[in-house]
Structure formats: C-alpha cells, structure tokens
N, C-alpha and C positions, 0 to 999 in steps of 0.2 A: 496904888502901888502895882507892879507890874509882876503878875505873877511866875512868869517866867521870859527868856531873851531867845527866841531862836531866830538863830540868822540863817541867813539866805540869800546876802549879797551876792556871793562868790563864793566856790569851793578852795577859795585861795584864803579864805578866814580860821579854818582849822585852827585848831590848838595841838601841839604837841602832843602826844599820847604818854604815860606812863614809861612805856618800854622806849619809846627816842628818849627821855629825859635822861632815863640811865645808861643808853647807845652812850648819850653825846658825852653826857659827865666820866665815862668810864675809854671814850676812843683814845686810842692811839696815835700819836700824830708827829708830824715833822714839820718843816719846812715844802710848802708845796710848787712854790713857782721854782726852789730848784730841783723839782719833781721827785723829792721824796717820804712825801704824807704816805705813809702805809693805809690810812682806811680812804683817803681816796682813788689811789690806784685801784684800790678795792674796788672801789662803786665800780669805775670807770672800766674797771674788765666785765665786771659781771652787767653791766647795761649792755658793754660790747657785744659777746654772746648774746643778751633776751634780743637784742635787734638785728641779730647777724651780722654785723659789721668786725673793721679790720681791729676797731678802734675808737675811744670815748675821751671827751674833754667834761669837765666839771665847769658850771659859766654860775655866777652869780643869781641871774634870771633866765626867761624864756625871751626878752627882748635883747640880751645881750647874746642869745642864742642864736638867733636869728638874723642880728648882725652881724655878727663873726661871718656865720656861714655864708650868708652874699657876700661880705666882700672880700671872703677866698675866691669863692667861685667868679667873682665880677673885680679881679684884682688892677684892673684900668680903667682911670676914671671915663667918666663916658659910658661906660657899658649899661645895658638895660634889662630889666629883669620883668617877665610875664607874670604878674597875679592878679589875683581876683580883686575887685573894685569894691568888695566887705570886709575883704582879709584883716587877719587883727596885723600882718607887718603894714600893711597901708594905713590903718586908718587909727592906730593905737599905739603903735610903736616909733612917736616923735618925729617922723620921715627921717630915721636915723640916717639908712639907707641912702640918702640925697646928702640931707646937711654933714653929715658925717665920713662918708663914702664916695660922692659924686658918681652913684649911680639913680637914673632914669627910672620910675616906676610906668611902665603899659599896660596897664589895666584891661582889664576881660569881666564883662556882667557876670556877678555869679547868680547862678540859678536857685531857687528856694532851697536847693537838697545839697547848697555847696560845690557842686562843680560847674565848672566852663564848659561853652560847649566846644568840643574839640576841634569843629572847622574855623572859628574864631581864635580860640590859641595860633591853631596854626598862620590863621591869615597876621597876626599880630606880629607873627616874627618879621624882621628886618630884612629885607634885602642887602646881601652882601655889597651889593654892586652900587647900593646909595650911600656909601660906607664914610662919603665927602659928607654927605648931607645928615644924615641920619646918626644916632645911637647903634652901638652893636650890640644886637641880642647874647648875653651869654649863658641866662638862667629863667627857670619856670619853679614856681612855689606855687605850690599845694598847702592847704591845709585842713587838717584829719585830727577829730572831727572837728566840723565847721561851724564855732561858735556864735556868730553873728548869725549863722542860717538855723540855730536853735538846736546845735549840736549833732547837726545830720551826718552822716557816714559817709565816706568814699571807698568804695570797693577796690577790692585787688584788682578788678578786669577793669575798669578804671581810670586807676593809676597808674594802670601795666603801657595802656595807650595814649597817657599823656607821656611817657618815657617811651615810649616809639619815638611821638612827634621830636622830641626832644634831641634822641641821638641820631636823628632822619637829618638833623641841622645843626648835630655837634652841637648840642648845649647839655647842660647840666639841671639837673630836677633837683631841687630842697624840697623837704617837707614840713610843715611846720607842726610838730607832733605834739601840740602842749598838753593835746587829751588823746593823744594817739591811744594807751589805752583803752580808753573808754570806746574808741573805735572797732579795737579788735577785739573788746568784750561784746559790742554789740553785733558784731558782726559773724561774729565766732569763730576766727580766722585767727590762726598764733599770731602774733606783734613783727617777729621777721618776715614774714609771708606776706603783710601786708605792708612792707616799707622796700623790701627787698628790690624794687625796681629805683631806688631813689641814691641818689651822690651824697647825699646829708640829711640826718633829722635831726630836728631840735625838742629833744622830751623835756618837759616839764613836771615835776615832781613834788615841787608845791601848789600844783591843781587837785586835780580828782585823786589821787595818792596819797594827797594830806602832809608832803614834809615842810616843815619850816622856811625852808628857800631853797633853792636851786634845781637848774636843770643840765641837761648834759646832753652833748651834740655827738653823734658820731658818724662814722666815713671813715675813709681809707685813712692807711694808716701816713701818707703823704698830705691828706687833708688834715687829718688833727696836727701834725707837725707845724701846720700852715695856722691852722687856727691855735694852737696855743701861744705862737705869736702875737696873733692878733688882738688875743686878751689880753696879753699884756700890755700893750699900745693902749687898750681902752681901760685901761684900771681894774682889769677884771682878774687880776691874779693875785690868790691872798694866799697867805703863808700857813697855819697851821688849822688847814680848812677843814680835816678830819673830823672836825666837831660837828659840822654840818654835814658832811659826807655820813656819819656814823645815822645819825635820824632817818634821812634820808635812804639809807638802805634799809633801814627798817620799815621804811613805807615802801618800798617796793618789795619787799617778804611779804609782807603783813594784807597790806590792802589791795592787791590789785584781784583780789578774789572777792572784796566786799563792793567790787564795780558794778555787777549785775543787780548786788540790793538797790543799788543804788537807782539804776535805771530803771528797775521795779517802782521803787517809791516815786520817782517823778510822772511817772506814767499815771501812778495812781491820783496823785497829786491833780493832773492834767486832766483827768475825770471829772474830779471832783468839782476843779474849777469851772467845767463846762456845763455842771448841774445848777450853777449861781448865774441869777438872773441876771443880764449887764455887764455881762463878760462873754468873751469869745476867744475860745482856744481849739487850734487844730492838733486835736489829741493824736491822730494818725503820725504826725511831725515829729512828735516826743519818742527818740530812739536811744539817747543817753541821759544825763543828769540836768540838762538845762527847758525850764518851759518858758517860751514866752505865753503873754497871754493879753488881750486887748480892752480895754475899758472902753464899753460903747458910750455914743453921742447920748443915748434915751438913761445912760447913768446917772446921769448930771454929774459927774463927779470928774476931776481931770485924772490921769495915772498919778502924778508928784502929790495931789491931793489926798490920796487912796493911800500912798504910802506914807505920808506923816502920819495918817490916820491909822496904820496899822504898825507904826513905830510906837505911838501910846497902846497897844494891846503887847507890845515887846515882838514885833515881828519885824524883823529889821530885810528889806527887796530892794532893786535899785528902780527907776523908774527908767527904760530906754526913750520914751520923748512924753509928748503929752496924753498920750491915749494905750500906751505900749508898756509892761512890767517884765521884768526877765528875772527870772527864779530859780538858784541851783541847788542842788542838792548835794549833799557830801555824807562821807562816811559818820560822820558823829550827827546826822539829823535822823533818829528814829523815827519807829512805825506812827508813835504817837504824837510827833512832834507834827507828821505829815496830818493827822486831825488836828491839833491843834491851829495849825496854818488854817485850813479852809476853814472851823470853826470863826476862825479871826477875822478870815477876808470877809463872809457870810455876812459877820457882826455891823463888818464896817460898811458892808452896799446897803445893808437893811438899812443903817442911821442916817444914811444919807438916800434913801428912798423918796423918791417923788419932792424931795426939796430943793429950792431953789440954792443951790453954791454960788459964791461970789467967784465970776473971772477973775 
C-alpha cells in the first residue's frame, strides 16, 4: 500500500484550497458573455492593473489565450508570427494557430535559457516587398518563463529588445505568460515592468497560482474589445463564470507570495537529485518551480521505467522522452514531501542498480 500520493506532474494538478471552495460557493454572478458577472469584471480589472494594462479578458485556458491573441494581432489569414521552435504555442497547443486561424508559424532556435538570438528574430521577419511570394510578418511571441527550457527567465532588458525589433518593422509582441509570475518572482522585477514592453499577455492562473482553471489575456482596451469576440467565435464565452473567477482571485491574493517557496523547494530538489548516482541535473538551470533531470546510459534503467517505478512508491513525474524526467513543484508540495521525493527516486535507482532491465 502506498503510503502516501505526491504528485508532480504539473503545477496544473492543484486542488482547490479551502478559501476557493467558499470564493466559489459564495460568488456572485451574472450572465458574462453579456458582460455582466460582477466577480469577473473583478478579476479582469484587478489583473488589469497587477499587469499594467488598459484592459483583461477571462479565457477558459492559457491555449485559448494564446489563440485569441494571434489571431487579433494576425487578423488575415496568411499572416506569420515569429516564435521559438520549443514554445509550448508551437509545439502544445494543437497548431491552433494554422488549423484554426490560417496563420504561418517561423520558428527561431531557442537557446537553453529560452530566448532567440536577436539577429535571427530579426533576420526571420519578412520582406515586405516578397509580399507576392511570401507570408506577412505581423507578430513575435515570447514566452516567460520558458517551460520547455526548464522554466528559465527572460529579462526586462531582453524583452525590452525583442519590442525594438518588433516596432523597427511595425509588428506586434505577445507574450506567452502562463508562469509569468514565476518569472517576476525569480527575477525580482514587479509582473508590469516585466511585460510592459508587450501588445498582449496571456496569464495563466491554473499553473503556478494553483486556481482551478482559467487564464486571462490582457492589452489595450481595442484589443480586448477584439478579443472578446474572438472568444466567442471559439466557444470560449460562458455565462455565469464568477464561479471560477471568485477562486481564481483568490489564487492571485493568496499565492503569488508562496512562488519564491516554491522555487526554493525545487532548487533544493535539484540538489538533491544531483547527489543520486545515475542522474544528471544542471542544478545552476533550476530558477523557478520546474527541474528537469537526465537518467544516464550507466542506469540501466529507461526515464518511462524510473517512473512507473516511482508511481508504486506514489510519486506521480511525467517522463519528457526516454532518458529525460521533468518535475514541478506547486504550492501544496511541502518541505517534506521534497525528502520524500528524493528518498523515493534514491529507493528506485538503488533497485534497479547494476541489473540488467528488459528494453
């Protein structure tokens, strides 16, 4: 029997807290698509301000966020937008973007620390003048932090110069901000300061924040006009959504202060990991809540292996390929759960020490 479940898939597994249960039971609500839910205009002002913006949409997910906002910005089909060749809209988010939108993705290497290098951005944009032959550049997405690069940071000074290149050639900057948070907590830079150079971001609120669902997009206040359409077109406008808006502001009271434990605990995590024989992790990498970490050749063991095997000790991680584990931490994994973890991984390479595993 399994003495206890601590997960670790995703920071997107939370449970409700105590105080959302009775937000939600106790909100107040209307009808929202004809824009009058009182606790979602709530949210949607108070994100407004923590991001500096004119203006906040409420979106079902962070992939419905991020569609919206391309295809305001990239409102003809044909148009192309510059991101990175990890990004979670490229390579996680259905090629909405394409099947959905008939816009072009051109991709940019991202570098281990999440950004492009800026003279490739720029070389990627379009010449106006192939305009017969070619896609038209109309947008550049960012995304903060960079979960596929193991949750690395993008700086203000940064971001600031991918928004030169941008308005150097009249195009528009998204951001993809599902753990923007976590960015400006690692960073130590307030959350506007660090987006402030961007036309749109898309926060997510059931990642590192812990709410139930939803995220919220904001920009001018001619852009959210643009995008509350657009949700509606995509099914994304529910009527008495204050339910979930009411939790949801309580994750953004409540935990965006418990982000730093957080990135404490995985750091510590990353240590630990590195003290275990047959693992390889670049503990310097680990700068918010996500570690990756590497199952060597001399393990015998494969990653998908490693983890069923620490799914029977109740440690629930996803495997990113055959040699590869990715690990996050959330507000509800304690000091001891983070021993508990390494005790577990510990348990599972010793049992599979110097034995031969079946490919």
């Amino acid at each position: 029997m399994v003495a206890k479940t601590v997960d670790l898939r995703s920071d997107t597994v939370t449970k409700p807290t105590d105080a959302m249960r009775v937000a939600m039971a106790n909100a107040e609500v209307d009808d929202d698509v004809l824009g009058y839910d009182p606790t979602a205009l709530r949210l949607e002002k108070e994100v407004a301000s923590i991001m500096g913006k004119e203006a906040a949409l409420f979106v079902p997910s962070g992939t419905m966020g991020n569609l919206i906002s391309v295809l305001v910005h990239c409102d003809v089909r044909g148009s192309e937008v510059i991101l990175g060749d990890n990004s979670h809209i490229h390579i996680y988010e259905n090629g909405g973007i394409s099947t959905i939108g008939g816009v072009h993705p051109r991709t940019v290497k991202n570098n281990k620390d999440g950004t492009m290098d800026l003279d490739l951005i720029e070389a990627a944009i379009r010449d106006p003048k192939g305009a017969l032959y070619y896609p038209t550049t109309r947008l550049i997405c960012l995304e903060n932090s960079h979960a596929n690069c193991g949750g690395r940071c993008l700086s203000v000074e940064y971001t600031n110069r991918v928004s030169e290149i941008a308005r150097r050639h009249d195009l528009k900057l998204h951001i993809d901000g599902a753990r923007i948070f976590n960015a400006a907590t690692a960073l130590g830079v307030p959350v506007d300061r660090l987006v402030e150079a961007a036309d749109s971001v898309s926060v997510c609120l059931s990642k590192g924040l812990g709410a139930p669902v939803g995220s919220v997009i904001v920009g001018s206040e001619t852009f959210i006009t643009k995008a509350r359409a657009m949700r509606k077109t995509l099914g994304g406008g529910m009527r008495q959504v204050g339910v979930l808006c009411a939790a949801a502001f309580v994750a953004l009271k409540q935990n965006v202060s418990k982000l730093q434990d957080d990135h404490e605990k995985a750091k510590r995590l990353a240590d630990g990991l590195s003290r275990i024989e047959g693992l390889k992790v670049d503990v310097d990498a680990v700068e918010t809540n996500i570690v990756y970490f590497d199952v060597m050749q001399s393990a015998n063991i494969t990653a998908p292996k490693l983890c069923k095997r620490l799914e029977e000790h109740g440690t629930l991680v996803i495997p990113e390929s055959s040699s590869r584990i990715r690990i996050v931490i959330h507000h509800q994994i304690s000091d001891s759960d983070v021993q508990y973890i390494l005790s577990c991984i510990q348990l599972a390479m010793d049992g599979f020490s110097g034995l031969q595993v079946e490919k």
